[in-house]
C-alpha positions as MATLAB code, in Angstrom:
seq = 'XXXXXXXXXXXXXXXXXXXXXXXXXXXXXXXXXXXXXXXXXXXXXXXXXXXXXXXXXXXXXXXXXXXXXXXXXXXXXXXXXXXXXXXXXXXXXXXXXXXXXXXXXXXXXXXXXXXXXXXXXXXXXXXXXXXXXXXXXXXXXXXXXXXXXXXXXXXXXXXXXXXXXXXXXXXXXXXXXXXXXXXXXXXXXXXXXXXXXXXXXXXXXXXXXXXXXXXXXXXXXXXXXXXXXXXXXXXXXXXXXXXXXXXXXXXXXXXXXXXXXXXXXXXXXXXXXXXXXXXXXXXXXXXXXXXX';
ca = [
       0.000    0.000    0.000;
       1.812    3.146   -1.332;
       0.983    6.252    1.234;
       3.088    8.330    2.990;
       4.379    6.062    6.331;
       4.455    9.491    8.356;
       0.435    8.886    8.114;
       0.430    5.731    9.052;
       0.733    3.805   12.469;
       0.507   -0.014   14.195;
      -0.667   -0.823   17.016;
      -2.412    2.923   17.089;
      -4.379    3.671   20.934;
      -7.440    4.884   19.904;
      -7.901    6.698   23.444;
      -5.680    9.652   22.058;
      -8.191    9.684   19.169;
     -11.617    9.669   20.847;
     -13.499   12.038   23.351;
     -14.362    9.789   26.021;
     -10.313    8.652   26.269;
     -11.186    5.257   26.290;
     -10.678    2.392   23.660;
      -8.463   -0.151   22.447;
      -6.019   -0.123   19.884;
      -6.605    0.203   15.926;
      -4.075   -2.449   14.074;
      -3.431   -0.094   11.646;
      -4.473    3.778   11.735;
      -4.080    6.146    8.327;
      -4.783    9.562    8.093;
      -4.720   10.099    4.413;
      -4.049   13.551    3.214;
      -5.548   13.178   -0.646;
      -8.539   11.296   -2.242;
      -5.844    9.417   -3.764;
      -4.459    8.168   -1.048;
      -7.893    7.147    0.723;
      -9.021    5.741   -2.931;
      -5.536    3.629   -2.605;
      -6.124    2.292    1.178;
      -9.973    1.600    0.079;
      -8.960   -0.498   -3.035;
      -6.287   -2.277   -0.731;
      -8.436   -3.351    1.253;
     -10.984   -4.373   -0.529;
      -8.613   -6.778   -2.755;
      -7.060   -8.196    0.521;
     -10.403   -8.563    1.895;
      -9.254   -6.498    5.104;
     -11.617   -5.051    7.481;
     -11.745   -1.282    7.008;
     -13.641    1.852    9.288;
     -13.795    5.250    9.275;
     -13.783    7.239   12.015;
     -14.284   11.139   12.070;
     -12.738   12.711   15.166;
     -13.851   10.481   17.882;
     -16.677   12.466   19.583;
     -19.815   10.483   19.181;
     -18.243    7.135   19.281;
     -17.447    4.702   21.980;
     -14.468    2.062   20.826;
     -14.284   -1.043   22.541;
     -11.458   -2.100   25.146;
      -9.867   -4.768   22.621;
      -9.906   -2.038   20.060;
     -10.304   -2.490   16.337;
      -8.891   -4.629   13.489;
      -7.631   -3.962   10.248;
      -7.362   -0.404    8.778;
      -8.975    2.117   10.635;
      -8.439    5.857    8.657;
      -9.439    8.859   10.246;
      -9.988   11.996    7.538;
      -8.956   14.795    9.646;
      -6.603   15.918    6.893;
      -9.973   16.884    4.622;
     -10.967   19.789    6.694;
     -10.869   22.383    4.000;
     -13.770   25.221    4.386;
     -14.291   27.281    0.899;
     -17.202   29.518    0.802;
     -18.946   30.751   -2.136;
     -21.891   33.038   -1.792;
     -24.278   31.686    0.700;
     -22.854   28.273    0.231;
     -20.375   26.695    2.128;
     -18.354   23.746    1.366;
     -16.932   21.659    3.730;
     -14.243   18.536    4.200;
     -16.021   15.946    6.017;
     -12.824   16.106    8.603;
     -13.658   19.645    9.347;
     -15.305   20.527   12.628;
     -18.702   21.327   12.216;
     -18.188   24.384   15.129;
     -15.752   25.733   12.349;
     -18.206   25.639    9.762;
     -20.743   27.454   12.005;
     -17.892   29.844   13.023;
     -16.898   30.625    9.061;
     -20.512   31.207    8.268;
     -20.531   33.877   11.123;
     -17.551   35.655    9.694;
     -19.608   35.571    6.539;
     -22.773   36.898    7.827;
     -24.444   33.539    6.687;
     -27.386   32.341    8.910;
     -28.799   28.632    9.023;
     -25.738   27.029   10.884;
     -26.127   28.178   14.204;
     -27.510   25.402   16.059;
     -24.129   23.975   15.134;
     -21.859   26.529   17.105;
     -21.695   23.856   20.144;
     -21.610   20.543   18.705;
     -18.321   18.443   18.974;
     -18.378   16.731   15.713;
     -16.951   16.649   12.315;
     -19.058   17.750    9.155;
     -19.320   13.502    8.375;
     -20.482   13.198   11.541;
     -22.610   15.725   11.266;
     -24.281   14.648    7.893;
     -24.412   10.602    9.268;
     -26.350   11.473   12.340;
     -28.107   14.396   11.107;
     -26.516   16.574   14.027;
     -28.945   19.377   15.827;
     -29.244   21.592   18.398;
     -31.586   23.723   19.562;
     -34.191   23.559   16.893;
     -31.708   23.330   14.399;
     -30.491   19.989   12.146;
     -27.726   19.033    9.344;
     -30.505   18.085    7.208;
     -32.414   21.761    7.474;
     -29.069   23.343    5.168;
     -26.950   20.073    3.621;
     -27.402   20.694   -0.466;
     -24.984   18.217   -1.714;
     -22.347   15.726   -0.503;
     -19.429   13.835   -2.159;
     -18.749   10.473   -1.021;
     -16.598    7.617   -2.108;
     -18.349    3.829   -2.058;
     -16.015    0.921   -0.705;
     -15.298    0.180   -4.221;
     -13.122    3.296   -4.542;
     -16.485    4.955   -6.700;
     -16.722    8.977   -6.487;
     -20.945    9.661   -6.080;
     -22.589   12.792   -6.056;
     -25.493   12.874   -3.571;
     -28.062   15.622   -3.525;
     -30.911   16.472   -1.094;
     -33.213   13.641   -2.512;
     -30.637   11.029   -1.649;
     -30.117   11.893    2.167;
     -33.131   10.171    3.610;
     -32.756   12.314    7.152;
     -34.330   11.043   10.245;
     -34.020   11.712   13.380;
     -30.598   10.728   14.187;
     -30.217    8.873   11.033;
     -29.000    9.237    7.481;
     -28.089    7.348    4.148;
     -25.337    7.365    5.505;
     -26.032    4.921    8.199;
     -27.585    2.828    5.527;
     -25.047    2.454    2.823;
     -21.341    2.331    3.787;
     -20.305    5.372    1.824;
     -17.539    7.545    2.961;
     -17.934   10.871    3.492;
     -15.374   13.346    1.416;
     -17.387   16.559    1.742;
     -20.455   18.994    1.748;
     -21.959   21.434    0.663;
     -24.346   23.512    2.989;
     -26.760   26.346    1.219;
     -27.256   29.405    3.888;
     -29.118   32.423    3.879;
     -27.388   36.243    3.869;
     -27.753   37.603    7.470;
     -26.860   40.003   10.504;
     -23.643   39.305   11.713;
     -24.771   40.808   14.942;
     -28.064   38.637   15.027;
     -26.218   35.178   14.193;
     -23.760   35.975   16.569;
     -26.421   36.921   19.401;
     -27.974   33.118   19.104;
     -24.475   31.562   18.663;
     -24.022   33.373   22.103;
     -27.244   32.090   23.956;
     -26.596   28.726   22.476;
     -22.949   28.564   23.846;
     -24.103   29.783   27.346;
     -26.978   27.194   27.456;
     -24.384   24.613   26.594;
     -21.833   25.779   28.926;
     -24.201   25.856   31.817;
     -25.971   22.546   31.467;
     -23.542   20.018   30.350;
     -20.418   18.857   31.616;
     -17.577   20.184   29.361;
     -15.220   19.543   32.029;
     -14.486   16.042   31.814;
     -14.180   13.795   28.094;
     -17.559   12.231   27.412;
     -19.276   11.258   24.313;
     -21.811   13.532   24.534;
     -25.240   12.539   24.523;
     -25.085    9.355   25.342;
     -29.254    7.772   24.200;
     -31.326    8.959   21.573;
     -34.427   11.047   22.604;
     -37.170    8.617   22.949;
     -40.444    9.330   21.540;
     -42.843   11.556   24.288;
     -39.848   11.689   26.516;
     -35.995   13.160   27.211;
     -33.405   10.824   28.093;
     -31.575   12.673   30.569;
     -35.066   13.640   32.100;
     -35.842    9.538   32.570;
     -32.139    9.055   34.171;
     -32.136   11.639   36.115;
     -35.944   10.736   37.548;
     -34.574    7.120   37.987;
     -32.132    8.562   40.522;
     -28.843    7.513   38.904;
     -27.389   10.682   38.700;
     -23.780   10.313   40.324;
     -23.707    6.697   39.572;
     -20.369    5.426   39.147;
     -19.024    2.168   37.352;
     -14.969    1.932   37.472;
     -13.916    5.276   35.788;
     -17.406    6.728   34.315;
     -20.134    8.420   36.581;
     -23.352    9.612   35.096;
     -23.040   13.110   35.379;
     -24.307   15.255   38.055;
     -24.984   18.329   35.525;
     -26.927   16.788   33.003;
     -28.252   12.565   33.429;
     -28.013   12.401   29.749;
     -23.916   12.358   29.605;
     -21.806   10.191   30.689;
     -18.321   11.388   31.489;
     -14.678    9.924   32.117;
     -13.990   11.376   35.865;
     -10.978    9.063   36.652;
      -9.534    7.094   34.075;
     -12.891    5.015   32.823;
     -12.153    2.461   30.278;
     -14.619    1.492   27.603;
     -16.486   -1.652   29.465;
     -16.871    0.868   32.286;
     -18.893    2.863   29.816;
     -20.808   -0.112   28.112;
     -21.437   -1.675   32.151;
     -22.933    1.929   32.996;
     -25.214    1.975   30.101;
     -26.881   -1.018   30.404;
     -27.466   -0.189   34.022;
     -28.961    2.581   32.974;
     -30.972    1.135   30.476;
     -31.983   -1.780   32.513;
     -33.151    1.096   35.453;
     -35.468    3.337   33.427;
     -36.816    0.090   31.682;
     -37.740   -1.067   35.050;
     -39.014    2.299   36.943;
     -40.504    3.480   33.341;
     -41.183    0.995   30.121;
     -38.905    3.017   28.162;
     -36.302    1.328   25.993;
     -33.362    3.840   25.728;
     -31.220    3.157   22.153;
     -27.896    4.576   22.114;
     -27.252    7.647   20.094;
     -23.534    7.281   20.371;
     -22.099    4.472   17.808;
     -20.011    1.710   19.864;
     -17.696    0.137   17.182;
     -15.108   -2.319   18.200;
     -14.137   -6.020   19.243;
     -16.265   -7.807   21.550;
];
């Protein structure tokens, strides 16, 4: 496999790649710094039948203790951010907050919502990210992917299929390359003014101090999450390194060296507990990837 060997690492601890600082290691880890090169690791893989996953930047995802096998590439090098007009486009390595921030310095409005999130923009676009009334799907025009047979596609609004949480993109195992979000002209002073109030809500209510994954469950239907936690009086519960957090039940956060099964045991407690006190079946929202 011809790329660059500064790029490329064995034996690679995912805990310096994702937010919660937990996770095994990756048997091989690429960051690629050209289509080429991705197109070259994707072909090689394919031909030697090795197991391949992409990763954004590690904040919505929850790796497993014996790690992950085969190549795992992380796109952090595609983080370019061109505007043009009211569009922006976007590598899918970029950091959605960067996007938000760049259509502020443009006086674009429609991004807002995204001035808090952790993610990159393929994170973004595979979840359908939002935030205070605000989602991916509300301003994504048009992404390019690449299929896992090395194929360049075009996708435009029709294609996404956006859900709550969801996405062609969990679906079909395309990888993201970039996109291209369509905003509106605005007041700089007005976009920054919600950008503002929705950094202050987020500073005051969740617990930036200490890795997490963010929200941990989905929002289930009638309810909030964090709302059925908190009422199930687990709040401050603790398995090995990772404690439900005391500033908002919907997080869990990494408050003294928590590996990964110490996240996994703490969810299923608290899924098991609000199933019991409540009927409600919480689903994960963050993605746990990984061996068993």
């Amino acid at each position: 496999m011809n790329v660059d060997e500064q790029i490329v690492h064995s034996m690679f601890p995912l805990e310096q790649h994702t937010y919660t600082k937990t996770g095994g290691t990756a048997d091989v880890f690429v960051k690629p710094k050209h289509i080429d090169d991705l197109q070259t690791i994707v072909h090689y893989a394919k031909n030697h039948q090795i197991p391949l996953t992409i990763l954004g930047n590690g904040s919505n995802v929850l790796v497993r203790d014996k790690g992950l096998r085969g190549i795992v590439v992380a796109l952090e090098y595609f983080d370019q951010i061109h505007v043009d007009g009211a569009s922006i486009t976007a590598g899918s390595g970029a950091k959605i907050i960067d996007v938000s921030r760049t259509a502020l310095e443009y006086h674009l409005t429609g991004l807002e919502f995204a001035c808090g999130i952790p993610g990159s923009v393929g994170g973004a676009l595979v979840m359908n990210a939002g935030a205070y009334g605000g989602e991916t799907s509300t301003v994504l025009k048009k992404a390019t992917v690449l299929s896992h047979e090395g194929e360049l596609i075009t996708l435009g609004e029709d294609d996404f299929h956006f859900g709550y949480r969801k996405s062609v993109f969990t679906e079909k195992d395309y990888i993201i390359l970039e996109a291209v979000f369509e905003l509106k002209p605005g007041s700089y002073e007005e976009i920054k003014e919600s950008m503002d109030t929705f950094t202050a809500l987020r500073e005051s209510k969740q617990p930036l101090e200490y890795p997490s994954c963010g929200s941990v469950f989905k929002r289930p239907t009638g309810y909030f999450a964090g709302k059925l936690i908190q009422d199930s009086g687990l709040q401050g519960t603790r398995i090995g390194g990772a404690e439900i957090s005391t500033k908002h039940a919907g997080f869990i956060v990494n408050v003294d060296g928590a590996s990964s099964s110490d996240y996994l045991q703490l969810i299923r407690h608290a899924q098991q507990t609000v199933l019991e006190k409540f009927g409600v079946q919480l689903e994960t929202e963050v993605k746990i990837i990984g061996e068993e």
